[in-house]
LUMSE-950923 format. One record per residue: x negated, z negated, y of N, C-alpha, C, O in turn. Coordinates in Angstrom, 2 decimals, m for minus. Layout:
BEGIN
- X, Z, Y, X, Z, Y, X, Z, Y, X, Z, Y
...
This chain:
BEGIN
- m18.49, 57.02, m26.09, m19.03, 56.69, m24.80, m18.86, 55.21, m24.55, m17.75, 54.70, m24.72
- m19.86, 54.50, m24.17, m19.72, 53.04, m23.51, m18.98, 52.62, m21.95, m18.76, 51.58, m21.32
- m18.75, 54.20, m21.75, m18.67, 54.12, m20.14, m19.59, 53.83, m19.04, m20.72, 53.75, m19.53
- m19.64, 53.62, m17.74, m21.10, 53.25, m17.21, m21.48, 52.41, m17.23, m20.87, 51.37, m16.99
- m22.77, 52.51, m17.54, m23.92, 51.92, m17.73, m25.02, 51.57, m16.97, m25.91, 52.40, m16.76
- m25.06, 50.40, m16.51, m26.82, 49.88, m15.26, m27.43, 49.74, m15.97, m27.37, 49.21, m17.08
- m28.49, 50.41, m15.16, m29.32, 50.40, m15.26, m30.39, 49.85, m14.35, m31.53, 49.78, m14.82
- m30.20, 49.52, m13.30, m30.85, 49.08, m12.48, m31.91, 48.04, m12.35, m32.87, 48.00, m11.59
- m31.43, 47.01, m13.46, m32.34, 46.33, m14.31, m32.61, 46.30, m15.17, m33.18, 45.31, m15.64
- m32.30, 47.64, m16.02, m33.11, 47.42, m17.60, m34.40, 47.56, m17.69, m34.81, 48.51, m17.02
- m35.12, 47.04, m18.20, m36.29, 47.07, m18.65, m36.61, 47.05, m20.29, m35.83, 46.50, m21.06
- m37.39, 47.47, m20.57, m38.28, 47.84, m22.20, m39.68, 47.29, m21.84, m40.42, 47.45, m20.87
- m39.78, 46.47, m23.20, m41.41, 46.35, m23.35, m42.33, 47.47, m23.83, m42.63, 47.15, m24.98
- m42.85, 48.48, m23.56, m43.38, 49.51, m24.07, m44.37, 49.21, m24.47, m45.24, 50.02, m24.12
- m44.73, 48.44, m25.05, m46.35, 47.85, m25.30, m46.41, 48.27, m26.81, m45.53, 47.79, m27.52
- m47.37, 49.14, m27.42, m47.31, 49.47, m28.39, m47.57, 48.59, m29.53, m48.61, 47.95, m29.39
- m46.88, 48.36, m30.72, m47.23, 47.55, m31.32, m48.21, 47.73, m32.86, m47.83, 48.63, m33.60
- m49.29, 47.00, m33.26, m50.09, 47.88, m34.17, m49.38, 47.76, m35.30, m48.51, 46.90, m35.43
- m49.75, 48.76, m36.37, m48.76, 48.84, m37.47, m50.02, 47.76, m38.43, m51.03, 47.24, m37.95
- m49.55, 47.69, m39.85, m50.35, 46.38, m40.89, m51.37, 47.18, m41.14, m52.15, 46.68, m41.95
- m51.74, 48.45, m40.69, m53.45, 49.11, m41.14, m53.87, 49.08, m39.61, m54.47, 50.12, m39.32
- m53.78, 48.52, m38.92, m54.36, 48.26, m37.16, m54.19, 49.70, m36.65, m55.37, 50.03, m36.73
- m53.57, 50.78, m36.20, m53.06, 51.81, m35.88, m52.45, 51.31, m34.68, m52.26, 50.10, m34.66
- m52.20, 51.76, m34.01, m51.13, 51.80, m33.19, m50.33, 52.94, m32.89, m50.93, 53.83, m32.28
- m48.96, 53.18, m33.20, m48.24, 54.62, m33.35, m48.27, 55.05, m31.75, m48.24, 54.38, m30.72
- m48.33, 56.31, m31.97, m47.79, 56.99, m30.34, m46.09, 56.54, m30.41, m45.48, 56.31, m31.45
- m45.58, 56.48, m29.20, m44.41, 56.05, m29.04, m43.54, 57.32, m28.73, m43.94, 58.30, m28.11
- m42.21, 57.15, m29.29, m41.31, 58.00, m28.87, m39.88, 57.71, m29.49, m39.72, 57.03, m30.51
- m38.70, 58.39, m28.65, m37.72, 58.32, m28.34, m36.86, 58.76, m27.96, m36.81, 58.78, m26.73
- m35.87, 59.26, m28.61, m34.85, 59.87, m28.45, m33.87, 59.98, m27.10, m33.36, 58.91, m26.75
- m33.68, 60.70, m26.63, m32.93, 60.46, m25.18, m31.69, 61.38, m25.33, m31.89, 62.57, m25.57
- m30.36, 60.88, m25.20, m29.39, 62.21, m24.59, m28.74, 62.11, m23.56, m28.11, 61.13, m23.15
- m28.81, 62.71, m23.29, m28.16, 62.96, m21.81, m26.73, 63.48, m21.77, m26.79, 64.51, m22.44
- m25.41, 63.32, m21.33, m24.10, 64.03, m21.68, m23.82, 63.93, m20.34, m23.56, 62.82, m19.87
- m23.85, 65.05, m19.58, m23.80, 65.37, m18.27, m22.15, 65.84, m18.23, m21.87, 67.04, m18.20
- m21.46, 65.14, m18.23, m20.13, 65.85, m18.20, m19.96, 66.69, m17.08, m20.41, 66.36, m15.99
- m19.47, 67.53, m17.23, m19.43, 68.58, m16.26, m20.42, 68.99, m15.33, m20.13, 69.79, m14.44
- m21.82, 68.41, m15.46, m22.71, 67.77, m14.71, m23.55, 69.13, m15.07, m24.00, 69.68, m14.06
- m23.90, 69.91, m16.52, m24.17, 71.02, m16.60, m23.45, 71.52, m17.83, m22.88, 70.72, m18.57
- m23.47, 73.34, m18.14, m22.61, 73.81, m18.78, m23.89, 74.01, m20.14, m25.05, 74.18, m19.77
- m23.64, 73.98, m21.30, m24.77, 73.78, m22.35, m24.21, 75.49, m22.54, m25.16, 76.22, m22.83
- m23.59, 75.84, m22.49, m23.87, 77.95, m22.90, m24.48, 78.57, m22.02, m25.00, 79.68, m22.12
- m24.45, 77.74, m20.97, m26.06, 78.46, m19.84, m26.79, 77.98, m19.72, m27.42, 78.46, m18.77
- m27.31, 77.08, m20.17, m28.49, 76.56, m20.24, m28.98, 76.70, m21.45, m30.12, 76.23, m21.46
- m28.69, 77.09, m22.40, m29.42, 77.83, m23.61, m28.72, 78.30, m24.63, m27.97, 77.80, m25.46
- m29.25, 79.73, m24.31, m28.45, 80.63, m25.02, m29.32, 81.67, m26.04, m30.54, 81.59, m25.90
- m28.90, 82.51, m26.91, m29.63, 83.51, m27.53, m30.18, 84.55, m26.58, m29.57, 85.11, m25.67
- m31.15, 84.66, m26.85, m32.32, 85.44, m26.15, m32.36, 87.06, m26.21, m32.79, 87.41, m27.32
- m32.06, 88.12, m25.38, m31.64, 89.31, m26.04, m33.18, 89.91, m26.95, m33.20, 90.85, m27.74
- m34.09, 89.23, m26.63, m35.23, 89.43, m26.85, m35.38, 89.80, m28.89, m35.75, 90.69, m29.66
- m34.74, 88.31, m28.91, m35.12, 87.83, m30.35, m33.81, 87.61, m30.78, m33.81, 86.87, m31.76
- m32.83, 87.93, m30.47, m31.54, 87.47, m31.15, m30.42, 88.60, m30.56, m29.42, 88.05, m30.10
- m30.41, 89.94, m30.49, m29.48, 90.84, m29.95, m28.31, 90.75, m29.92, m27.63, 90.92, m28.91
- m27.75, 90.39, m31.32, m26.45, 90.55, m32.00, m25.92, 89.22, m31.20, m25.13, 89.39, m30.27
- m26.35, 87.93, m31.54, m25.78, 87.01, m31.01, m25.97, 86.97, m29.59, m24.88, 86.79, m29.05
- m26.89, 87.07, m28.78, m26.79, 87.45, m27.28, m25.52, 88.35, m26.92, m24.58, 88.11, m26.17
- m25.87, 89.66, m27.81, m24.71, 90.28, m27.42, m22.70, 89.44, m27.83, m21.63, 89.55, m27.24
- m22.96, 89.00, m28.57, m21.09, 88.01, m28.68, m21.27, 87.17, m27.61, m20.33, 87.11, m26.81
- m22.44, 86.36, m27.35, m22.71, 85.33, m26.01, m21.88, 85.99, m24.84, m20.79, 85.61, m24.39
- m22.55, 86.90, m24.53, m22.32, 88.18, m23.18, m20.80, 88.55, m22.99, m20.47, 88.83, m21.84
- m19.69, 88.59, m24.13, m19.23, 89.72, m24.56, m17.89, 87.62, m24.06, m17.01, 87.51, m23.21
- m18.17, 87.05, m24.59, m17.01, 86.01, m24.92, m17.13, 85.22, m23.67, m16.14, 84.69, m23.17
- m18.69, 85.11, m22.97, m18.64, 84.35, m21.92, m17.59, 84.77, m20.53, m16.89, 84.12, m19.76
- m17.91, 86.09, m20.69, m17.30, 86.86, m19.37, m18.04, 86.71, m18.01, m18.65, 85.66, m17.80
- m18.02, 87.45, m17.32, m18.60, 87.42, m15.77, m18.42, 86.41, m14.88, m17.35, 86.03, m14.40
- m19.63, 85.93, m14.63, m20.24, 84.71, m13.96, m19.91, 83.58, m14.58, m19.51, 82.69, m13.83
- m19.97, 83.26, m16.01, m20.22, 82.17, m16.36, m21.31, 82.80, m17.67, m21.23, 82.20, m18.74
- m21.93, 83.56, m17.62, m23.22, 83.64, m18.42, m24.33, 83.89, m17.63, m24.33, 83.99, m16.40
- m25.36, 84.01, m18.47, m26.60, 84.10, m18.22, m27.31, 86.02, m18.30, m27.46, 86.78, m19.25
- m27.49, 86.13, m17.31, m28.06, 87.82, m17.17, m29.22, 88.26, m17.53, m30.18, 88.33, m16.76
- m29.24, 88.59, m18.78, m30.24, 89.17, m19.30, m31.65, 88.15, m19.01, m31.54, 86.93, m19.01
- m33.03, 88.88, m18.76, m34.10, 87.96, m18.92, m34.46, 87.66, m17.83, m35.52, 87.04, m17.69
- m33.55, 88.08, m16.57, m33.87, 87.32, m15.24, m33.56, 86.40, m14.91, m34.02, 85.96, m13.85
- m32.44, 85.52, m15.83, m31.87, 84.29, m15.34, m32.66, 82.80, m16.62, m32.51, 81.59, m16.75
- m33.40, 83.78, m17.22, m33.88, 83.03, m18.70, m35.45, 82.59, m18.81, m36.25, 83.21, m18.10
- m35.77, 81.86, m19.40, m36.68, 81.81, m19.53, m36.95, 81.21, m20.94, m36.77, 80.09, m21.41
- m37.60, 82.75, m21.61, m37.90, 82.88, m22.91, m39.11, 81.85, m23.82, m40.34, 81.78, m23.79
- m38.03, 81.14, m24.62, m38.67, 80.39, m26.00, m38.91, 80.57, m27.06, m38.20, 81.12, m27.90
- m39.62, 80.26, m27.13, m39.92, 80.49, m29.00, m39.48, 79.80, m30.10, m40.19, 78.86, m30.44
- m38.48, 80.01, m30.77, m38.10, 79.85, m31.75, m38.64, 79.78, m33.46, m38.07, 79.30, m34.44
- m39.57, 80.27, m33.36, m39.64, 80.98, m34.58, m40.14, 80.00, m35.77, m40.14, 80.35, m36.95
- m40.48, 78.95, m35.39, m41.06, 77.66, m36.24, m39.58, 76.66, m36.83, m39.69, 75.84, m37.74
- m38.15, 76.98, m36.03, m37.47, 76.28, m36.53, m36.40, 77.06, m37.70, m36.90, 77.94, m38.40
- m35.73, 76.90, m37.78, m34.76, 77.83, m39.17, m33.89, 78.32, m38.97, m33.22, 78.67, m39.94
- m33.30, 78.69, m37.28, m32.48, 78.60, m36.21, m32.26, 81.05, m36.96, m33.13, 81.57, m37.66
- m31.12, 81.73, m36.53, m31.07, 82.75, m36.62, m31.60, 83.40, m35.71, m31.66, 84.63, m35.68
- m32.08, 82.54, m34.76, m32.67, 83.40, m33.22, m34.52, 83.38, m33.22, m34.85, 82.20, m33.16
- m35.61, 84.17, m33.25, m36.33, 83.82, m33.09, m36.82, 83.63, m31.34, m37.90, 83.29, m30.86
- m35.78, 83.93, m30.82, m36.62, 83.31, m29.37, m34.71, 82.77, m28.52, m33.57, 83.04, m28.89
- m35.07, 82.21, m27.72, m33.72, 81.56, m26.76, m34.01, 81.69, m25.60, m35.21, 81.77, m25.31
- m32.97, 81.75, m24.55, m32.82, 81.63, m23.14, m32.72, 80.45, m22.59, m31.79, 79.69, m22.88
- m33.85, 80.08, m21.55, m33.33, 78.36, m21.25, m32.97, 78.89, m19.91, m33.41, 79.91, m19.37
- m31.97, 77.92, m19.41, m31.76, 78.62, m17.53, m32.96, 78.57, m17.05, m33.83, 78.04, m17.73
- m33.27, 79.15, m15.70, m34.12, 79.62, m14.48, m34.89, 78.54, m14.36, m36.04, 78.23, m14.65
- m33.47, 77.79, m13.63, m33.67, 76.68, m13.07, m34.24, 75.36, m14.14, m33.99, 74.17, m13.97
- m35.02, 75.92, m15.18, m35.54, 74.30, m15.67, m37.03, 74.64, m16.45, m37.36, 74.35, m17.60
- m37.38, 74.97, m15.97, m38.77, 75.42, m16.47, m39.96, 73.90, m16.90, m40.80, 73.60, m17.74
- m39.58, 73.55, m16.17, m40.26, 71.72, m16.88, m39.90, 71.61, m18.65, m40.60, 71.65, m19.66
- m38.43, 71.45, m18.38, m37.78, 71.63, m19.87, m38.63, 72.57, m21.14, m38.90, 72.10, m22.25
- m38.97, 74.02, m20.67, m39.21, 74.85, m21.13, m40.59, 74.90, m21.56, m41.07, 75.49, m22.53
- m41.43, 73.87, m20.30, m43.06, 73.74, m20.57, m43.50, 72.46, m21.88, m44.48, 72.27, m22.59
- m42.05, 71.74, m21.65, m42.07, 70.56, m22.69, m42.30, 70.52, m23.99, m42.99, 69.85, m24.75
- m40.87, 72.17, m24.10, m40.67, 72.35, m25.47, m41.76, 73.40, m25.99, m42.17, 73.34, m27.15
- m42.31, 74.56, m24.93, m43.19, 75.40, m25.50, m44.58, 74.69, m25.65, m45.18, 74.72, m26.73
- m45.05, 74.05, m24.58, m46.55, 73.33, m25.05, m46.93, 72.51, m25.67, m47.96, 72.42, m26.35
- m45.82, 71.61, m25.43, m46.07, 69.60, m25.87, m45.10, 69.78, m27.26, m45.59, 69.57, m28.37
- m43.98, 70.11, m27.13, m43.35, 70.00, m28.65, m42.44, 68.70, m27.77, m41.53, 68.10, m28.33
- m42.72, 68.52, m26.83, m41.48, 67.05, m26.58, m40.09, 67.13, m26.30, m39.44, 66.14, m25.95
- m39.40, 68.72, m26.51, m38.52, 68.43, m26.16, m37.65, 68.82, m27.56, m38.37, 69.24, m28.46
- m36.41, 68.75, m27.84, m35.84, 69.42, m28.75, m34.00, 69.65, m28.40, m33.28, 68.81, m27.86
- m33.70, 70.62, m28.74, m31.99, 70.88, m28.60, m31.37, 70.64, m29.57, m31.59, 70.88, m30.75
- m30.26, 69.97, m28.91, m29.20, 69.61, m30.44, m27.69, 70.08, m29.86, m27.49, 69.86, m28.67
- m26.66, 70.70, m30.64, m25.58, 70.53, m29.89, m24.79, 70.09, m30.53, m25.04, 69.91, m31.72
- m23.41, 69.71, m29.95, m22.67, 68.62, m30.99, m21.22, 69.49, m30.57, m20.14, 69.16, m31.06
């Protein structure tokens, strides 16, 4: 960690630059976010009972009551099945469905955990 960080004046030139065959790449960029305590990463995406039983079920079983995610009412089901992951589908929380439209339509989002 750098500790905090202003931002208040950073700025980026986003101006795309052409590559030596006159192209110009779409731009992109890695972002992480480390929300300390800010959100809990086992509820916000978890195995899906849908597509991943066994591991949903140890999820369920280790989290304990009220710090998991309830079945497919608190979830909102992804698709997995293009990455190499043991789950073919995941639970993202309720509450982030932007997230969920990112990663199911656009491909812009991706999960990593450390």
């Amino acid at each position: 960690s750098l500790g905090k960080v202003d931002l208040k004046n950073l700025t980026r030139d986003a101006t795309a630059r052409p590559t030596s065959d006159g192209t110009v790449p779409e731009y992109k960029a890695i972002i992480q976010l480390s929300l300390f305590g800010g959100l809990d990463s086992m509820n916000m995406l978890v195995p899906h009972p849908d597509g991943c039983s066994s591991l949903y079920e140890e999820y369920y079983a280790i989290r304990g009551e009220g710090l998991r995610l309830e079945a497919a009412s608190e979830m909102i089901k992804i698709n997995a099945t293009s990455s190499n992951q043991p789950c073919t589908h995941f639970g993202l929380h309720s509450s982030l469905p932007g997230v969920a439209e990112l990663y199911d339509n656009d491909g812009e989002v991706l999960f990593f955990c450390q």
